[in-house]
C-alpha positions as CSV (number, residue, x, y, z in Angstrom):
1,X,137.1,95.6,26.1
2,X,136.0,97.3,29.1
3,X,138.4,100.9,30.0
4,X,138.6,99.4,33.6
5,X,140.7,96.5,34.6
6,X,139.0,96.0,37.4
7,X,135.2,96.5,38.6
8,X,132.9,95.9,41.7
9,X,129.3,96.6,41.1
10,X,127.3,96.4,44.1
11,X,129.6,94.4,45.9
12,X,128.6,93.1,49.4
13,X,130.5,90.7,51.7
14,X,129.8,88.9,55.3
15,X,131.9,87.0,57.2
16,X,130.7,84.6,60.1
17,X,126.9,83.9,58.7
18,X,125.0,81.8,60.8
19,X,127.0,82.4,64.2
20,X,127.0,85.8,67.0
21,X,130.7,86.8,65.0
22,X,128.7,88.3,61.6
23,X,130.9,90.9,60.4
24,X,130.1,93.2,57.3
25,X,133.5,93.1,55.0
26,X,131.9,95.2,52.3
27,X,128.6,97.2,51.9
28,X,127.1,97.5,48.4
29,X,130.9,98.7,47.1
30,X,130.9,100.3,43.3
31,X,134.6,100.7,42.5
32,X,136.3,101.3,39.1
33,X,140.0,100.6,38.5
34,X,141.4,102.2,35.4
35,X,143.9,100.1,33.5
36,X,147.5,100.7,33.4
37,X,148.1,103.0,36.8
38,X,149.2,102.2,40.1
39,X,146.3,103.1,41.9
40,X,146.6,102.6,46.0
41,X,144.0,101.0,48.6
42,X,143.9,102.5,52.3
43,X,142.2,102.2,55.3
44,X,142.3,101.1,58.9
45,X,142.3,97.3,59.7
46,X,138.7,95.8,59.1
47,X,137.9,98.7,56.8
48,X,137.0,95.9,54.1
49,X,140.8,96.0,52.5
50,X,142.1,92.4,52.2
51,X,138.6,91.1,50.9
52,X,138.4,93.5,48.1
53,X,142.1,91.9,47.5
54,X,140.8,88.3,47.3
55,X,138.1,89.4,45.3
56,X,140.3,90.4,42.7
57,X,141.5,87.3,41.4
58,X,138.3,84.9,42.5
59,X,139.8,83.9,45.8
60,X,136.4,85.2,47.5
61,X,132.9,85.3,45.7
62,X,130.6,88.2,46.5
63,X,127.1,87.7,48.4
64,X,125.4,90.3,46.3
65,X,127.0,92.1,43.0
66,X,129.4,91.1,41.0
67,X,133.4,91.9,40.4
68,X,135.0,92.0,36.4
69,X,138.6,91.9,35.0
70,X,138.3,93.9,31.8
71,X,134.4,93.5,31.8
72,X,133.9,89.7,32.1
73,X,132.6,88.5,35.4
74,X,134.9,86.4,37.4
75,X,133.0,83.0,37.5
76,X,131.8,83.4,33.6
77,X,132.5,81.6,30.7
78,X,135.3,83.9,29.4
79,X,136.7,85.0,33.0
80,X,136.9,81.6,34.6
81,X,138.2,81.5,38.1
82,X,141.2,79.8,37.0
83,X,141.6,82.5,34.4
84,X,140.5,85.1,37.1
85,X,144.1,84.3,39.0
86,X,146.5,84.4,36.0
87,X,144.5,87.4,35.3
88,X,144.9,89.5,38.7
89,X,148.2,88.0,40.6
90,X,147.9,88.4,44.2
91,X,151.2,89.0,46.4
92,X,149.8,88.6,50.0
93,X,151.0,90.5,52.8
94,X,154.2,88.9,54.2
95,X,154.6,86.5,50.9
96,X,158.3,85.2,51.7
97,X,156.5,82.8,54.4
98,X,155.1,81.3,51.4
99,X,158.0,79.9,49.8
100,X,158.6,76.6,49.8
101,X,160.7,75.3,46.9
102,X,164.2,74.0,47.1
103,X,165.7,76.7,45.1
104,X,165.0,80.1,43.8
105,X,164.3,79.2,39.8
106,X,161.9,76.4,41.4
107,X,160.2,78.8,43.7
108,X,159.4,81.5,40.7
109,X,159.0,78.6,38.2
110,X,155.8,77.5,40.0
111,X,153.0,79.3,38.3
112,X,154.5,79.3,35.1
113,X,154.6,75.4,35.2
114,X,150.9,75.3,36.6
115,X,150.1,77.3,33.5
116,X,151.3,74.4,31.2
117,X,154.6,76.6,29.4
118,X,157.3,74.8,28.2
119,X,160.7,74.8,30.1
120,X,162.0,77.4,27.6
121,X,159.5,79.8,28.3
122,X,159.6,78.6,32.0
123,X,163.2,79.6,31.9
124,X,162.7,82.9,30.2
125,X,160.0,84.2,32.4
126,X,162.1,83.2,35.5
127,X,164.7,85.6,34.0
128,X,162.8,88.0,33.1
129,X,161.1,87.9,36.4
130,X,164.0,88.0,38.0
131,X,165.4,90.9,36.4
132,X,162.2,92.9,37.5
133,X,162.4,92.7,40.8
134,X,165.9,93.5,41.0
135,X,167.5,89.5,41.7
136,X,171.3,88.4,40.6
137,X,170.7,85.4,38.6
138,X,173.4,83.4,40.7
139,X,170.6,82.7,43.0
140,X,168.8,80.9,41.0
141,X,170.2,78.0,42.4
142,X,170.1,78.9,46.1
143,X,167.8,78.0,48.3
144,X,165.4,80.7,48.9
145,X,165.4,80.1,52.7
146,X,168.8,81.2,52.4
147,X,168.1,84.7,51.4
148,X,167.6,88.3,53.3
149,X,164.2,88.9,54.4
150,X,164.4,91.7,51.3
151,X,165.7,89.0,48.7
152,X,162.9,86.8,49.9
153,X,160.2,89.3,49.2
154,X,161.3,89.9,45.9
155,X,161.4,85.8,45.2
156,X,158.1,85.6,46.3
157,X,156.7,88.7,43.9
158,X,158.8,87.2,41.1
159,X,156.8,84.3,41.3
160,X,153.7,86.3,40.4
161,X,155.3,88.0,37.7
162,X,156.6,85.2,36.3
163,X,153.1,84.4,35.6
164,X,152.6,87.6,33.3
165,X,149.6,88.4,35.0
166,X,147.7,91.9,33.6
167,X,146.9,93.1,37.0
168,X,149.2,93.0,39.7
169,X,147.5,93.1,43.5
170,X,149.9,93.5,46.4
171,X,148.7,93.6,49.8
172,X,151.2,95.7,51.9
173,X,154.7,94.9,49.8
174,X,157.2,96.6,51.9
175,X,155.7,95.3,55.8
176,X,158.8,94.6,58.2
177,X,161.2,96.0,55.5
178,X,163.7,98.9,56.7
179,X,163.8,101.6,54.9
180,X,166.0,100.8,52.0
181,X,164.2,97.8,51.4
182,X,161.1,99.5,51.5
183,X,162.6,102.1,48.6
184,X,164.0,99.2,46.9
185,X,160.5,97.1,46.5
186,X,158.5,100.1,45.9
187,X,161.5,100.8,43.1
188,X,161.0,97.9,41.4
189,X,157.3,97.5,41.2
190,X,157.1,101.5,39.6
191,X,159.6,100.8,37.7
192,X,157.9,96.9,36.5
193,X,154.7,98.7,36.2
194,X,156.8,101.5,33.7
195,X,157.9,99.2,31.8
196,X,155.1,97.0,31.1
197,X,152.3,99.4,31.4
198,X,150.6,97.1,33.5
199,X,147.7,97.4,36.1
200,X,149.1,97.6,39.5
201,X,146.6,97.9,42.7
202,X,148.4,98.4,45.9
203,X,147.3,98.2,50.1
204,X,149.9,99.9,52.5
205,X,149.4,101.8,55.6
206,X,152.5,104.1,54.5
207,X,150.9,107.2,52.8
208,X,154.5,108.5,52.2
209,X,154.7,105.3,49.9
210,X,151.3,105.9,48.5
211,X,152.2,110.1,47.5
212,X,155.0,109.0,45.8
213,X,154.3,105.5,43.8
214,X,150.2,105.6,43.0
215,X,148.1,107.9,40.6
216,X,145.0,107.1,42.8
217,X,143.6,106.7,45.6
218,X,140.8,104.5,46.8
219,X,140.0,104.8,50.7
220,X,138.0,102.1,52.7
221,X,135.9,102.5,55.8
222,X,134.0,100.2,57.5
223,X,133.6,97.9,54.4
224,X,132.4,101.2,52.4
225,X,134.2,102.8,49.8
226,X,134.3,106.6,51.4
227,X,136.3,108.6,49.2
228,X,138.2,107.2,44.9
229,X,139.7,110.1,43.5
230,X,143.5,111.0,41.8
231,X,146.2,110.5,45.5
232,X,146.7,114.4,45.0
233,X,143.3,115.0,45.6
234,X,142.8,112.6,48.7
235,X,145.5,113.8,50.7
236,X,144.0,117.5,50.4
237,X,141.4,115.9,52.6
238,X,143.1,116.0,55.2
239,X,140.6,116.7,58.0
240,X,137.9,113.6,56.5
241,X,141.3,111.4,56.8
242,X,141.9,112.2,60.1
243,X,138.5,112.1,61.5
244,X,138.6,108.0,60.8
245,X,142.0,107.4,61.8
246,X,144.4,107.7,58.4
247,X,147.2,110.3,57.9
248,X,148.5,112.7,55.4
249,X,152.6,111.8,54.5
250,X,155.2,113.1,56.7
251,X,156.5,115.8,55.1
252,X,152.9,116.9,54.3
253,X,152.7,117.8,58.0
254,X,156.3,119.2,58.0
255,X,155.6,121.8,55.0
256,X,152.3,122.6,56.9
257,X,154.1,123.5,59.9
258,X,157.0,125.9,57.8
259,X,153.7,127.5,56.4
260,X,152.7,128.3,59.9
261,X,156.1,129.5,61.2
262,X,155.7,132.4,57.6
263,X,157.6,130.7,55.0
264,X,155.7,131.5,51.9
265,X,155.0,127.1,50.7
266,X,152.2,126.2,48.8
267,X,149.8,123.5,50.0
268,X,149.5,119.9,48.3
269,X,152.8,119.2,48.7
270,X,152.9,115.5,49.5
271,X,156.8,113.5,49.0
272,X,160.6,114.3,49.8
273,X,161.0,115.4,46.3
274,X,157.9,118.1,45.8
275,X,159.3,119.3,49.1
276,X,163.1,120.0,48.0
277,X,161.8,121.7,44.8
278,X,159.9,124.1,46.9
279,X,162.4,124.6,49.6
280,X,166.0,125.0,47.5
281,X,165.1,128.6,46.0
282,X,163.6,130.0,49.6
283,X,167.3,128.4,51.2
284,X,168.9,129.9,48.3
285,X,167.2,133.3,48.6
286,X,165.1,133.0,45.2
287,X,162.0,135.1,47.1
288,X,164.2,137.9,48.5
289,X,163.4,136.1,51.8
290,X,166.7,134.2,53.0
């Protein structure tokens, strides 16, 4: 079996063929995904995100090249599309406005079912799923359209992971969400991803969520893969970011800024926590300097 979960190979998308809108999604993309990391996808709106996304699971068919889960082509014999999307489950971007059941265990229960499992293992997986992202199970019988905007999220990404699917695809998780919601999704897919040492691939515009949850980084441009590397070593870039519209993390820029006022900080320091180890033995005087 292939050492990638997930691969394009001279990928190339167009929408709007035939008619004055032709757009170029993706340009002749070559993209590994290693198995078992969280590995993050950035880049401004229309920089060829969301298709690679649908690609993933078969929802989308490249024009030229070809995409494989574990090294069979989606569309082939042993990676069928039907195959493809228990394979790679897709959360979309706002996924609670896809609910539509009449109570939570019916709403997470609906991919299991489609895959043919017995109500016992229906009923475990629903459990299980439910315990991953984080869900009381006295809502199982409460209607989802009942919920917070937070509990409905993680409905609607139980419902993928009820399926048991090897690679896990979510296109921004945490839009809308305050900030404790965002902590508490983020939470529970690193700590789902822990725990079953799955493949997770990830699309947010937050780059303080992407320092501190993914191992790498992959960064899209105008439908080009410009820059796959490990997140520490993306975010050193920060001058190539900026120059086509991303950003490093907050406190990235807040560290840089003590560096400049004399405070003796290293560089690459990229989340709240890096930061605090740094900072607590200058505050407590551990350099002779406070």
């Amino acid at each position: 079996m292939s050492e990638y979960a997930i691969s394009f190979q001279g990928v190339s998308y167009r929408y709007g063929k035939g008619t004055p809108f032709l757009k170029t999604a993706l340009e002749k993309v070559d993209l590994n995904i290693k198995k078992g990391i969280i590995t993050g996808i950035v880049g401004h709106t229309g920089s060829g995100k969301s298709t690679l996304l649908q690609m993933m699971n078969g929802l989308l068919e490249p024009e030229e090249g070809q995409v494989l889960l574990f090294g069979e082509r989606i569309g082939s014999k042993k990676m069928t599309k039907r195959k493809a999307a228990f394979t790679a489950g897709l959360v979309f971007q706002y996924p609670e406005y896809q609910l539509f059941e009449e109570t939570v265990h019916k709403d997470i229960a609906y991919g299991p079912k489609n895959m043919g499992l017995s109500q016992e293992e229906i009923d475990e997986r629903v459990g299980e799923a439910m315990r991953f992202v984080g869900l009381s199970e006295n809502l199982l019988e409460v209607s989802p359209f009942d919920l917070s905007g937070g509990q409905k999220r993680r409905v609607a990404i139980a419902g993928i992971l009820a399926m048991r699917p090897q690679i896990l695809v979510l296109d921004e998780p945490a839009a809308g969400l305050d900030p404790k919601g965002r902590a508490e999704i983020f939470g529970n897919i690193y700590n789902y991803q822990k725990r079953t040492e799955s493949t997770v691939i990830i699309v947010s515009h937050s780059m303080d969520d992407m320092a501190k949850y993914t191992k790498e980084l992959v960064v899209m441009h105008e439908g080009r893969l410009l820059m796959h590397d490990q997140t520490r070593t993306v975010f050193l870039e920060e001058d190539l970011l900026r120059s086509i519209g991303l950003d490093v993390p907050g406190i990235t820029l807040v560290m840089k800024r003590l560096r400049e006022l004399g405070m003796p900080l290293e560089e690459g320091i990229f989340t709240v926590e890096e930061a605090r180890s740094a900072l607590l033995p200058l505050l407590k005087g551990g350099d002779g300097h406070a």
